[in-house]
C-alpha positions in Angstrom: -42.5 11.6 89.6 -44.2 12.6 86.3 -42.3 14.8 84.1 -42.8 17.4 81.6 -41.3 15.6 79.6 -43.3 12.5 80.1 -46.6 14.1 80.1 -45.8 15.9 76.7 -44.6 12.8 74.8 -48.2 11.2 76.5 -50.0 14.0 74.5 -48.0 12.8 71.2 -48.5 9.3 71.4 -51.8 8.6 72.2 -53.2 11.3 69.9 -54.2 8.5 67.2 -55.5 6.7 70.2 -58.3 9.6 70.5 -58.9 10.0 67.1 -59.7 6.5 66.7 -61.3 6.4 70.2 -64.0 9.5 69.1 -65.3 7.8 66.6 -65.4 4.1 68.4 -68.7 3.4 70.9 -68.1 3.0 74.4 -66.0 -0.2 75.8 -67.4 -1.0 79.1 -65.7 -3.9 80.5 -62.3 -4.4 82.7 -59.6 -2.3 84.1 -58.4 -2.5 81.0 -60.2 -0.5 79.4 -60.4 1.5 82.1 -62.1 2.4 85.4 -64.8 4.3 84.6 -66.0 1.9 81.9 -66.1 -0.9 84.6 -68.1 1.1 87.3 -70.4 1.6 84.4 -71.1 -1.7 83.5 -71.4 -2.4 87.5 -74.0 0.5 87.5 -75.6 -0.8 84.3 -76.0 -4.7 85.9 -77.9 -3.3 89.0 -80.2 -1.4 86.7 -80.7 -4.5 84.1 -81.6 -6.6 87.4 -84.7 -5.0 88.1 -85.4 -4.3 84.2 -84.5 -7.5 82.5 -87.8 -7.6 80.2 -87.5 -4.2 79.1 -83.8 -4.6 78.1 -84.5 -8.0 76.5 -86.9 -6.3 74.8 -84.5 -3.4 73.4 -82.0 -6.1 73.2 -85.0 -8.0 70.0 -85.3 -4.4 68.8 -81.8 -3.6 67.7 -81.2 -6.7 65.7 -84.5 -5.3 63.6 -83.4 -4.0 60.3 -85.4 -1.9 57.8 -84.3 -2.9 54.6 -84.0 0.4 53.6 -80.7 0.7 56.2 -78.6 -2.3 54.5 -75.0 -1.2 54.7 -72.8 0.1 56.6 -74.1 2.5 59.3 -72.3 5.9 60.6 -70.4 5.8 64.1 -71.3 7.8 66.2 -69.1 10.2 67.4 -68.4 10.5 71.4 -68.0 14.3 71.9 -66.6 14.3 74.8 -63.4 12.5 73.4 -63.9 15.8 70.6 -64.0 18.3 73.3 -61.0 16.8 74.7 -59.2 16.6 71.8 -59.9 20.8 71.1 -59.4 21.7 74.6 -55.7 19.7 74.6 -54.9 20.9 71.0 -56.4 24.4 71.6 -53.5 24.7 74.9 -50.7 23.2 73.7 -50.4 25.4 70.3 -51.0 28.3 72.1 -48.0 27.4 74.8 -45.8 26.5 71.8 -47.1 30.2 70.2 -46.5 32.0 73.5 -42.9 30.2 74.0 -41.6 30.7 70.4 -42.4 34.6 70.7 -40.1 34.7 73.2 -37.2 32.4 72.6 -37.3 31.6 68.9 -34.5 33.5 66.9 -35.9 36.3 64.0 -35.3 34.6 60.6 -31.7 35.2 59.1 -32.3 38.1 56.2 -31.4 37.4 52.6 -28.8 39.8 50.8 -29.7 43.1 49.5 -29.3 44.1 46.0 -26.0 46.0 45.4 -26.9 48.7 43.3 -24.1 48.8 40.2 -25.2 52.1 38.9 -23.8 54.2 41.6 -21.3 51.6 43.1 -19.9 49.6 40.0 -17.9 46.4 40.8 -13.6 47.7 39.9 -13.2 44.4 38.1 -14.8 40.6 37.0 -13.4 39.1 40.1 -14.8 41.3 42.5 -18.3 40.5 40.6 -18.0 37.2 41.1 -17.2 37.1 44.4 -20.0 39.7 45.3 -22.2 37.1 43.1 -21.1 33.9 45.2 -21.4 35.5 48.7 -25.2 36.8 48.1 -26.3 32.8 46.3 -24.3 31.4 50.1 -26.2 34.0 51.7 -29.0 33.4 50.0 -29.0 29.6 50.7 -28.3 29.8 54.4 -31.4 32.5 54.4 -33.7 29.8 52.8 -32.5 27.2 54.9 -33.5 28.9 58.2 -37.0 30.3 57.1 -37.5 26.2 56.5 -35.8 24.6 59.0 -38.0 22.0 59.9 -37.0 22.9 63.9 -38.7 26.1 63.8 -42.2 26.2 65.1 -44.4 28.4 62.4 -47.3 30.5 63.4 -49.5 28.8 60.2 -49.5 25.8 58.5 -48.8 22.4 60.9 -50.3 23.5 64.3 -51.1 20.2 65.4 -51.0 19.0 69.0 -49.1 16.3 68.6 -46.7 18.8 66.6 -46.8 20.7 69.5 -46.1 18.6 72.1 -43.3 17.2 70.5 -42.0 21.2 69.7 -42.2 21.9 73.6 -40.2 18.6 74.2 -37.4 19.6 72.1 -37.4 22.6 74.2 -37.5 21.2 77.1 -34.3 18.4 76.6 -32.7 21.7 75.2 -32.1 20.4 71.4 -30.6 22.4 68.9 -32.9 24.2 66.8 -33.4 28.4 66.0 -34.3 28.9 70.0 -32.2 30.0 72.9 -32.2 27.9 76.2 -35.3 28.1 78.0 -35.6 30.0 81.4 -36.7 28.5 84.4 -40.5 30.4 84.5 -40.8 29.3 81.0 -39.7 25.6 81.8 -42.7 25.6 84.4 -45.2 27.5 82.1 -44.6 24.3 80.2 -44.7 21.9 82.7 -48.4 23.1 84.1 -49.4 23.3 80.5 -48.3 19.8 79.6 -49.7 18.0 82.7 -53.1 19.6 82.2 -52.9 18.1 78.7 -51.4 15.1 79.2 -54.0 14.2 82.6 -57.1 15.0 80.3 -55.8 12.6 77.4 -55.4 10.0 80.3 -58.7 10.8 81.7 -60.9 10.8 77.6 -59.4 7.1 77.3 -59.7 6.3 80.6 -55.9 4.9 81.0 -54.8 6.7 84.3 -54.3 4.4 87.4 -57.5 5.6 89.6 -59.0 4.9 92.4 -63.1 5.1 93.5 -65.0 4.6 96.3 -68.5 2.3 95.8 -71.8 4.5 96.8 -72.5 0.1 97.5 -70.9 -0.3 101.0 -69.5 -3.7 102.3 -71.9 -6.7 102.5 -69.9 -8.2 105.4 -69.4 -4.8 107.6 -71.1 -2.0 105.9 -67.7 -0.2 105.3 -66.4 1.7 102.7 -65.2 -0.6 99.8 -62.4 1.2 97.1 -61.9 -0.1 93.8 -58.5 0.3 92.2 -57.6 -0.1 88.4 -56.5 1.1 85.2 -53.2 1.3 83.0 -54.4 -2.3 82.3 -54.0 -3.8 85.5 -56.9 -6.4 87.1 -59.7 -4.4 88.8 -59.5 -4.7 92.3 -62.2 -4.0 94.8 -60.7 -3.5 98.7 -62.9 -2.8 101.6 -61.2 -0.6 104.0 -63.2 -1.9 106.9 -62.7 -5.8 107.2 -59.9 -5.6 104.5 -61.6 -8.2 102.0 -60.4 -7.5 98.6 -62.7 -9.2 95.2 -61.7 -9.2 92.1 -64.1 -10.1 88.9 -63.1 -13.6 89.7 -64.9 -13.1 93.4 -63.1 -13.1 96.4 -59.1 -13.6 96.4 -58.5 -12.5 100.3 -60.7 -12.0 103.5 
C-alpha cells in the first residue's frame, strides 16, 4: 500500500527529474522509459509503414542546415511536463499554507522595553539582570522567527520544500507545530497522492497497464501490454494467453 508518506517524498525526489525532463524532447522507446513512450513508437511504426518515402524524406530534410543556424539550437520545451510541474507545486504549497495556519505555533515575542523613567532599576544588579534576561529573550525570539522547521508564507515555497514540510508532519518531527489530527492527516494524504500520481504519470514511471486497439493475430482477442518502473514490456493476450515481448514471442 502507497503511503503518504511515500507519495510526498516521490514529489521531492523526482522534482529535478521534471525539470530536466521539460526541457529534454520526447524518449520513445522501452518500458523503461515508460509505457506511453513505447505505445507511441508502436503507433508511429504502423504509420511510417504506409509512409516510408515521405518520412525518408523529412528524415534528408532535418540533417539540412542553413549556415546561418550554426550553433547550438534551443530545446524545446514539453508543456505538458510545465503544466505538471505548476499544477503539483501550485497544490502542495497551498496544503502546506492551509496546514501551517492551523497547527503551526505564533512566533515567540521579543521583550518589551522597560521604561526607566517611571520604573527605575533600585540598584546595578538588578539592571543587569533585567539587561541579560531581555538579550536571552531576545535570542530565543530570533531563533524561532528563523527556525529553519517553520514553514514561511514568502520566500522558499517550493514543491519539493513542500513536500518534504508535509512529511515532517506527517512522521510527527519536532518543529514549531502541534501533532497533526486525523482529518488533517488525510487532507494530506489526498493531496500528496494526487501530486505524487501526476509526477508518475509527466515521466511516465508508474507500473501501467493498456489494452491494444490491434487485437490478437492468432484469436482476435484482447491483447494487454504491461510495463513501466523500468521493467521489460510485456504484451499478454487474454484470449489464447500468448505473451511477446520486443524480443517476439517468449510463451504461447
Amino acid at each position: 500500500m502507497t503511503t503518504t508518506a511515500t507519495n510526498l517524498r516521490t514529489c521531492a525526489m523526482h522534482w529535478t527529474d521534471l525539470h530536466e525532463a521539460a526541457g529534454a524532447p520526447a524518449q520513445i522507446g522501452a518500458f523503461g522509459l515508460g509505457l506511453r513512450g513505447y505505445l507511441a513508437r508502436l503507433d508511429a511504426a504502423d504509420r511510417d509503414e504506409f509512409n516510408y518515402d515521405r518520412a525518408h524524406a523529412a528524415h534528408l530534410r532535418s540533417q539540412e542546415r542553413d549556415p546561418l543556424q550554426i550553433g547550438e539550437r534551443p530545446v524545446p520545451v514539453r508543456l505538458h511536463i510545465l503544466d505538471t510541474m505548476r499544477a503539483v507545486e501550485a497544490a502542495l504549497v497551498q496544503c502546506a499554507d492551509d496546514i501551517a495556519h492551523h497547527v503551526q505555533r505564533a512566533p515567540i515575542a521579543g521583550p518589551t522595553a522597560r521604561r526607566t523613567a517611571t520604573h527605575p532599576y533600585l540598584t546595578q544588579r538588578e539592571a543587569d539582570i533585567a539587561a541579560a534576561d531581555r538579550q536571552r529573550r531576545t535570542q530565543l525570539a530570533h531563533a524561532d522567527i528563523v527556525d529553519p522547521r517553520r514553514w514561511r508564507y514568502t520566500g522558499r515555497r517550493t514543491a519539493p520544500h513542500a513536500a518534504l514540510w508535509l512529511l515532517a508532519r506527517i512522521e510527527r518531527a519536532p518543529g514549531p507545530c502541534r501533532r497533526l489530527t486525523e482529518e488533517e492527516e488525510q487532507r494530506i494524504g489526498s493531496i500528496a497522492a494526487g501530486a505524487a500520481d501526476r509526477v508518475e504519470r509527466a515521466l511516465d514511471i508508474a507500473a501501467q497497464q493498456r489494452t491494444l486497439s490491434t487485437p490478437c493475430p492468432d484469436c482476435d482477442g484482447a491483447v494487454d501490454v504491461h510495463g513501466g518502473e523500468g521493467r521489460v514490456p510485456v504484451a499478454h493476450c487474454t484470449g489464447c494467453g500468448r505473451i511477446w515481448a520486443e524480443g517476439g514471442v517468449i510463451a504461447a
